[in-house]
Each structure stands twice: as structure tokens, then as C-alpha cells.
N, C-alpha and C positions, 0 to 999 in steps of 0.2 A: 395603778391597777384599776382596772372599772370594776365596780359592783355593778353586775346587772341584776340589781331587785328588781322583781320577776316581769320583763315585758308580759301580756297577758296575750292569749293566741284568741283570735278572732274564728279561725278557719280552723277547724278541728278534726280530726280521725274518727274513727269508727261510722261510716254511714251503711246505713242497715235496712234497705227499704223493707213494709210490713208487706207489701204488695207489691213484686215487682216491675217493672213496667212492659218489657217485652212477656212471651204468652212462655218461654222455653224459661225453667229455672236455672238452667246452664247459664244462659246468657246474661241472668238477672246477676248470677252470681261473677262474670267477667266484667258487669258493670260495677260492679260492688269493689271491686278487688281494683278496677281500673280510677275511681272517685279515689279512692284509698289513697292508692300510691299517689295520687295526683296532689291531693289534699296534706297528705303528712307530710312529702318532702315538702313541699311550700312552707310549709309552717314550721317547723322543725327539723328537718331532715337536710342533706348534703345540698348542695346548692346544682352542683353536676345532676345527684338523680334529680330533682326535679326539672330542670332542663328537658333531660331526658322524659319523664312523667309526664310532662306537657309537651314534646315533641308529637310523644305518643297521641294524646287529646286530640291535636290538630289534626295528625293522618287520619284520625277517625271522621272527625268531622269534616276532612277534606274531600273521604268515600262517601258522603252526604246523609251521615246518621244526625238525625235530627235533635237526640240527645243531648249527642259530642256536640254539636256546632252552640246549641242554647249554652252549655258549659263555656268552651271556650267565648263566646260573644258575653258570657256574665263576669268574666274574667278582664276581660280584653284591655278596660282602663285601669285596673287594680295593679296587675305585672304583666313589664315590659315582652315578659317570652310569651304572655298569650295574647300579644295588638294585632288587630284589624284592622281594616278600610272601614273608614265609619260606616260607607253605605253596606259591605258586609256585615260589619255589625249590628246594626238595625236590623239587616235580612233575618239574619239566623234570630236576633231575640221573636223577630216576629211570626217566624213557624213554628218557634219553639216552646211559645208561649202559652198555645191554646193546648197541647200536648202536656205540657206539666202542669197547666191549672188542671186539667180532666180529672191527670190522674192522681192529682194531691185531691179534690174535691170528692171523687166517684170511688176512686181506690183505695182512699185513704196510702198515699204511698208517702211515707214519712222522709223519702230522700229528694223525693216532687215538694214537697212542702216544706222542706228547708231549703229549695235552690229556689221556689218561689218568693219566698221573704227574700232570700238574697237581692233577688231583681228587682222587689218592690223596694226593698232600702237603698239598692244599690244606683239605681235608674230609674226610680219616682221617688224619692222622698220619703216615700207613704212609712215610716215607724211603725205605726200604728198597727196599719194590716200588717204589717212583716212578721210583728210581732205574733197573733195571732197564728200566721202559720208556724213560727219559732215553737208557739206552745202548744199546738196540733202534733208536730213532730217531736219533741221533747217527752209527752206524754204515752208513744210509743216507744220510749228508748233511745231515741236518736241522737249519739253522742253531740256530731254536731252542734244541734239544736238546743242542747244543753250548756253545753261551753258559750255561747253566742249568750244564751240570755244568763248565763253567769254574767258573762261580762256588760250586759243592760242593768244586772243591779248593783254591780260592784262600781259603774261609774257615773249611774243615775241618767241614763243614755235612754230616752222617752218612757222612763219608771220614776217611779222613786227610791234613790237609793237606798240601798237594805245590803248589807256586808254581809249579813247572813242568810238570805236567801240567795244570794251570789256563792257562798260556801254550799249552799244546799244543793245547789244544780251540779256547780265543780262536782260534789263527792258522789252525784249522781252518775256523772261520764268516769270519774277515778272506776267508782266500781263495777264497772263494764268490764276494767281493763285498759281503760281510753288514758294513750299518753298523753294527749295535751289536756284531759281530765286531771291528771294527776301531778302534771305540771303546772296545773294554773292553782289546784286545791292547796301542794307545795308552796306553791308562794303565798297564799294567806296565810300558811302555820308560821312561815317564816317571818312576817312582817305582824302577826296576831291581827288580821282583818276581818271580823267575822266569824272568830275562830281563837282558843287559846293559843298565845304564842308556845309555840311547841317545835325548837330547832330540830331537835331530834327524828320528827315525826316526818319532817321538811325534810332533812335530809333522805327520810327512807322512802318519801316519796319519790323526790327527785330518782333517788336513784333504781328506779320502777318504771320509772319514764325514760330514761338511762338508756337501761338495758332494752328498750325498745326502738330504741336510735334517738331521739330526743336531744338533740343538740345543743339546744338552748339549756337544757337540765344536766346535761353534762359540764358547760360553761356555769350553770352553779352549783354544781357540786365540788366544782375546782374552788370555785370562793368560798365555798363552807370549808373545805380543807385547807385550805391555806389560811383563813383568819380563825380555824377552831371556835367555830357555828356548829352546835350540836355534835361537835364529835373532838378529838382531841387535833391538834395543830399536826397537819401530814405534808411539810413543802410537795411533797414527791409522788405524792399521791392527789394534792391539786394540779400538780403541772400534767400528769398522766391524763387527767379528765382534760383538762387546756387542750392538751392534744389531740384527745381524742372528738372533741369539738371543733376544736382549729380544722381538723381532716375532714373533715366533713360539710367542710366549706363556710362555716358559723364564723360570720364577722368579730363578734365580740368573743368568742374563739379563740380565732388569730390574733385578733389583738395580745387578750393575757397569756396566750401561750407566748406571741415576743416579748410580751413586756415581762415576761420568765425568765427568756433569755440573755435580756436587759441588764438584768438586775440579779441574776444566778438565785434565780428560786426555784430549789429541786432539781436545778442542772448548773451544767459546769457555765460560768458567764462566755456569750459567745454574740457580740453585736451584729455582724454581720445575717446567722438566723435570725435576730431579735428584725432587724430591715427588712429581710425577707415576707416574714409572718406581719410586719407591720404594712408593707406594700400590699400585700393580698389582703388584708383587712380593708385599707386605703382606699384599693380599687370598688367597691362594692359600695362606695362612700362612707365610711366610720368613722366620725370626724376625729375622736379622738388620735386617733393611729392617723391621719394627716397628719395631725399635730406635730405627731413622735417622729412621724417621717420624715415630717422638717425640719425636728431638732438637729436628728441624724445626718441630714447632709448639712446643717449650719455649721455644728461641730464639728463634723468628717470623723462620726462615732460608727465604727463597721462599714462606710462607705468613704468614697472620695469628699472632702469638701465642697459642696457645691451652692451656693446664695441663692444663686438664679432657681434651680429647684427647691432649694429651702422655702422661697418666695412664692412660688408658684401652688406648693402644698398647705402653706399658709394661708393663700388665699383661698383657695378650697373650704377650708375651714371655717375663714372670716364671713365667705360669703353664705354662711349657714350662724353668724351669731357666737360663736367661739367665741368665749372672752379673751382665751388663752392666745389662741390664734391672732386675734388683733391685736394683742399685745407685742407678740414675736417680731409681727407682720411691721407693726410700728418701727420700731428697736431699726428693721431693715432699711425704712424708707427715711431716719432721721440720720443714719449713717450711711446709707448710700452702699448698701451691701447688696447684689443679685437685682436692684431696682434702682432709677434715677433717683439719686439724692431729691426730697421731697418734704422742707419739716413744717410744710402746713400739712401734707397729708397726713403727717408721720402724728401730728397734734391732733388728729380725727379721730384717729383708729385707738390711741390713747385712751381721750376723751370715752371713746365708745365701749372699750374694754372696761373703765372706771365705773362708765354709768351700770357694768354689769357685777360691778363689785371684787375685780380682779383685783387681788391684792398686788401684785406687783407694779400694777397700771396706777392705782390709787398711789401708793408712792414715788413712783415717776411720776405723776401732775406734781404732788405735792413739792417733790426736789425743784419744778418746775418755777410754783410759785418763792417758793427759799431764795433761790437763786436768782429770780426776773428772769427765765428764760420761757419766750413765749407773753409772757405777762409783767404786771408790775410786779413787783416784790411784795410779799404778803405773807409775813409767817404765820399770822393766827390761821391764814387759808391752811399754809403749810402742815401746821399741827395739824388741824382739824382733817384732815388726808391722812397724814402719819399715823392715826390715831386708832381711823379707823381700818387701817390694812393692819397696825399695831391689834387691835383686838381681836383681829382674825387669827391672828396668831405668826404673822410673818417677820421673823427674827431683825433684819435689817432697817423695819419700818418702829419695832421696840425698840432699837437702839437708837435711831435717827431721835426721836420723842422724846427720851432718854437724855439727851443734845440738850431739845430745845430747854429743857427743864433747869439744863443746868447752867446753861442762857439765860433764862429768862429770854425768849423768844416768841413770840406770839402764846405764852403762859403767862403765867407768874413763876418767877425763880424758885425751885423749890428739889433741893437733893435731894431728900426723902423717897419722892415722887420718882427722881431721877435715875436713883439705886433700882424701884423697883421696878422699872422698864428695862434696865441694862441686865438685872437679873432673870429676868424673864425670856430675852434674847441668850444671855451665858448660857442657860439650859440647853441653848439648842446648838451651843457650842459656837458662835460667833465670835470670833477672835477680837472684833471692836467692841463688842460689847465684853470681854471676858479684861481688857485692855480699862477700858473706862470706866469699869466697874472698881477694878484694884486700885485705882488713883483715890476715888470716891473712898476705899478703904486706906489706902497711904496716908491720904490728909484728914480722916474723920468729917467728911461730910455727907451728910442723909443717911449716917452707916456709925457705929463705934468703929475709933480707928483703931485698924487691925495689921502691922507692917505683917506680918508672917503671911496673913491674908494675901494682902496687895502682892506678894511673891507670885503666893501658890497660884494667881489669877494671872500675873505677866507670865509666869511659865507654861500655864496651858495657852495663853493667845499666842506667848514666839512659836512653839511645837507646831503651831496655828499657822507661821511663816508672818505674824503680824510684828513688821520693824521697828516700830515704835517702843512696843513690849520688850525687843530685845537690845536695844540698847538703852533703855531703862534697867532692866537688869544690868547689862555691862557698869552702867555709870553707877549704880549702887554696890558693885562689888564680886558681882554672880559669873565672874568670867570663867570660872572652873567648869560652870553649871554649862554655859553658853558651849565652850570646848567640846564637852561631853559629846553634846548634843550635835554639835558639828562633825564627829567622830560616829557619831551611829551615822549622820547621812551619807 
């Protein structure tokens, strides 16, 4: 499940000119309404309306409003639904230019002077000045304008970072009414930046921003109910907000709302939705939900078995840095699954997932060097991998460590050491370690020897389907025990 600790929104709602630019206040207020819609769904809103939002943009500025065209041309390399002809867009910023500096200058019109900073940060560099119009327009109100230099102090972006005057702008656009004010204010009570941590407070902001369509605060208000952040644990009322996120076309969204369905949180398990919501996430690029979508067709979990897609989703991933992803992507090309059999590549992508600290990846090198496969043999290499995917907490890499201890294998021999690695993995219910652990108690080494022990541990690893465990049992006597248990399956 992703925790989205809170992306922070750059492009914010409520823009309020003091002075509006045409002479008719009607029309000031169709431009008002029309920045609006354009501005929120981008930033938080359905993915379809803003489509639609910037559809609209364009036929205006297609009827040759000098406005619309400065907008969409400020736009144009930010998202893909407002591109241009470069020579078009150079045209439109350059008629559109002298018209907003006028009337940010002359008029003080505070929605001219936050689309000016845009275009000075956006297409000169210039911070500096930007800023200055940022705090020209902030100073009249201008949610915008506010949320934008929130997030100049909150990430020391040509300021000096100050958490708390990044909270002071935030609760400036909150208390307009401004959802991506109250969404960005939301995520410093939640994370305590700037601000006492106060989930509760998070939560009620979130869902004020929520109730405004806020999609991104609905995908965390699903994680505050589901992990019982500021309010008590409600599967069913996180999966609700998932949803109502997911529907709205919010990547990270769809994602937890399948991985809901995944994993039957707050609804009945149902893999096929869970593919669904993970392809639509997929599409938008969300790398994690590539991931998941290639687990799905590697497994053939709610879809057909498929490698070749497995592979293809993978790489998507990979080629964005995934550690997970290269890990998968490896696994594919060392066995020849959906890709030509390939174990130098299959040794890269390894390599490259290790170097990002993938614990599964760290253990595969590590089996790598144990074994000489790829390499010389080298157990201290080996440990020293095992060790560290072991302290991350990965049960099979506690057990492998476990091994060498009791080797003496690129260690020093030592049961002690050995128990506590094999107990560490038993917690997480690993049947070789719940297995090697009971020997370790059968013959008292690194452990007081405990037979009753050594039982009750071969009986959870066979339950486990570990054969070793169960004919251990058999051969000490337990065959009643063994029946039993063959009789329930």
C-alpha cells in the first residue's frame, strides 16, 4: 500500500483578481471561474475534468483571447494536454506578455501577477522576480500565490527554508476556503513540519479539502483510516475514500484502491478489480502499480499468465529506477521467462536493485557469492549481504545468516548468534527458520535444550509444508500428530 505523505501542490485554486482585467465584471468573473476549474482539476481534481478544463482553455485561446493563449503557452511544457508548436508558443507568450505585466503593474491585478511569476520561473529562470510578484499577489489574497511561496519555504526553493512560514502562507489559502490550502496545511500537521504534529487536525483538514473534490486528500484520508492516523482504524471507510479517489481519475488512487482489492481491505478479495485499478493507475505512469501489474500477469493472479507482459511492465518501472522492478525484471532474464534467457543482463539489474538497497536483490547477490555463481565463492562477501537484507528485516536473508553462524561460514561459528537470527525470521513465520531453530533447541546449542520446544517449532514449520520438519517428527514418534494433520487437509 503507498503512503502518499503529502505530495505538496505547486498550482493551486482560489485565484481572485483585485482588479480584473477585462472593463465588464461579468467577464472578470467567467475568467475567474474559468482559471479555477482549469487550475483545480490539474492539481487535484479528476483527470477526465481537467482534460475537459483545458479543452476549454484552448478553444478560447484558439478564438484569439490573448489571455487564454498567455495561459495555455504558460502551460504548454508543464502538461502534455496544453503542448504547442514551439513557434506558437513563443507567439502567444509574446502578446501575452506586455498585457499581464500592464496589468499586474498598473492594476495591481493579483491573477496577472501570479501568472507573471509563473512565466518568469517558468521560462526565464528569473526566482527572484517571480518571487516578488508571488508576494505582490499573496498580499492581496491570492490563494494561488500563497500555496506557491508555502512551498518556496517549505523546500528552501530561492528562500531560505523556514517550515514555519511555509505553514503560515498554507493556513493563509486554508482559510480562504482554498483546498489545495488545506491540503498542503493537512500534510504538515500530519508529518509535524512547521506545525505541532496533530493527526487529528490532518485529518479534518483533509477532509475539507475532501469535500471539495480534492483527490489527492481523499487518497489520504483513505490511509489515515486504514492505518488509524488520527482517528480510529476503519478498513471500510479507507477503501470508500480509495474509491472515491481512484474515480476520479487519481493515480495513487487507483492504485490503493486495487491494492484493496488485492489484499481484501474493506472489501471482499477480488484480483481481477485489483488489475483493473492497477492498469489504470499503470497507464498514467505510477510506477508502483507497474510493478503490481507485473506481478499479476507473472503469477497469472486475476489475469492470464503472461512473462512477456510481466517483462514489459517491469521494464517500465526499471527504466524509472525501481529497485523492485529491477529485481523482478532480473529473476526474468536469469530464467528466461517473457525475455531471452540473458544471466549477464540478469547480473546488472540485480547489481542495480542491490545498489538501491533492495533487500531481496541483496540476498540474491549474496546466494550468488555462497554458491560462485557469477563469482568466486566468498562467504564473508556472502554474510556481509545476508546481513544486511537481514537487518532490514527480510525473513529468508535472517535465516540464510542464521546458516552461516552455524557454519561458521564467512563468521566465526557461533549458535548464540545463530538462534538469534533463526528467531528473528520464526517471527515472521518462516518454516526454515521455525525448522532450524528447533534442532538448535533439540540438541541445546546457542539455546537451553528444550525437546518439547524443538516439537512445538517442527510442528509449526510442517503446518508450514516444511518436509524436513515432518519427517523429523515422523522419525521421533509424532506420527499420530503427522495423521491428524493429513486428515484436516
Amino acid at each position: 500500500m503507498r503512503n502518499v505523505i503529502p505530495v505538496f501542490i505547486l498550482l493551486c485554486a482560489t485565484a481572485c483578481p483585485a482588479q480584473p482585467l477585462p472593463d465588464s465584471a461579468r467577464a472578470a468573473q467567467e475568467i475567474k471561474n474559468t482559471v479555477e476549474r482549469f487550475i483545480n482539476t490539474r492539481t487535484a481534481g479528476s483527470k477526465d475534468d481537467f482534460l475537459v478544463a483545458a479543452a476549454e482553455i484552448r478553444r478560447l485561446a484558439d478564438e484569439g483571447q490573448p489571455f487564454y493563449r498567455f495561459l495555455l503557452a504558460l502551460y504548454a511544457l508543464q502538461d502534455e494536454a496544453c503542448k504547442l508548436p514551439d513557434g506558437k508558443r513563443a507567439a502567444y507568450l509574446t502578446e501575452g506578455r506586455p498585457l499581464l505585466r500592464k496589468a499586474a503593474a498598473e492594476d495591481e491585478n493579483a491573477l496577472a501577477q501570479y501568472l507573471c511569476g509563473l512565466d518568469l520561473a517558468f521560462n526565464m529562470g528569473d526566482m527572484a522576480g517571480a518571487k516578488r510578484y508571488f508576494d505582490s499577489a499573496a498580499l492581496q489574497g491570492n490563494a494561488l500565490a500563497q500555496n506557491t511561496l508555502g512551498i518556496f519555504y517549505l523546500t528552501g526553493q530561492s528562500v531560505k527554508q523556514d517550515e514555519k512560514k511555509a505553514a503560515s502562507y498554507f493556513q493563509q489559502a486554508a482559510l480562504s476556503g482554498d483546498a489545495n490550502g488545506e491540503y498542503n496545511l493537512a500534510s504538515l500537521y500530519q508529518q509535524g513540519r512547521g506545525v505541532p504534529k496533530d493527526p487529528s487536525f490532518s485529518l479534518e483538514l483533509y477532509s475539507r479539502a475532501a469535500a471539495k473534490g480534492h483527490s489527492n486528500a481523499m487518497n489520504n484520508l483513505g490511509w489515515l483510516y486504514q492505518h488509524g492516523i488520527g482517528v480510529k482504524p476503519n478498513p471500510e471507510q479507507a477503501v470508500e475514500w480509495y474509491r472515491k479517489s481512484a474515480e476520479s481519475g487519481n493515480p495513487d488512487g487507483e492504485f490503493n484502491y486495487g491494492y484493496a482489492f488485492l489484499h481484501g481491505l474493506g472489501v471482499k478479495p477480488n484480483p481481477k478489480q485489483a488489475g483493473v485499478w492497477f492498469w489504470r493507475a499503470a497507464e498514467q505512469g505510477h510506477t508502483e502499480a507497474e510493478v503490481n501489474l507485473g506481478i499479476l500477469y507473472r503469477d497469472g493472479i486475476g489475469v492470464k499468465e503472461n512473462f512477456a507482459k510481466a517483462a514489459d511492465w517491469f521494464q517500465k518501472a526499471a527504466a524509472k529506477g525501481n529497485a523492485g522492478a529491477l529485481f523482478f525484471l532480473a529473476q526474468l532474464y536469469e530464467r528466461g521467462k517473457g525475455v531471452e534467457a540473458d544471466e549477464k543482463k540478469a547480473l546488472q539489474l540485480y547489481q542495480q536493485s542491490a545498489e538501491k538497497k533492495f533487500p531481496r536483490a541483496l540476498l540474491a547477490l549474496g546466494t550468488f557469492y555462497y554458491r560462485g555463481k557469477f563469482f568466486e565463492k566468498d562467504y564473508a562477501k556472502a554474510a556481509s549481504l545476508y546481513r544486511e537484507a537481514a537487518e532490514s528485516g527480510l525473513d529468508s536473508a535472517q535465516n540464510n545468516l542464521g546458516m552461516l553462524y552455524t557454519r561458521g561460514e564467512g563468521v566465526e561459528k557461533d549458535f548464540k548468534k545463530a538462534a538469534e537470527w533463526f528467531e528473528k525470521a520464526e517471527r515472521q513465520h518462516l518454516a526454515d527458520a521455525q525448522f532450524n531453530l528447533g534442532m538448535l533447541y533439540e540438541y541445546g546449542r546457542g539455546v537451553e535444550q528444550n525437546h518439547l520446544k524443538a516439537v512445538d517449532l517442527c510442528k509449526k514449520a510442517a503446518i508450514n509444508g516444511h518436509v524436513a520438519a515432518t519427517e523429523w517428527l515422523f522419525q521421533n514418534g509424532y506420527t499420530a500428530w503427522i495423521e491428524s494433520l493429513e486428515r484436516k487437509e
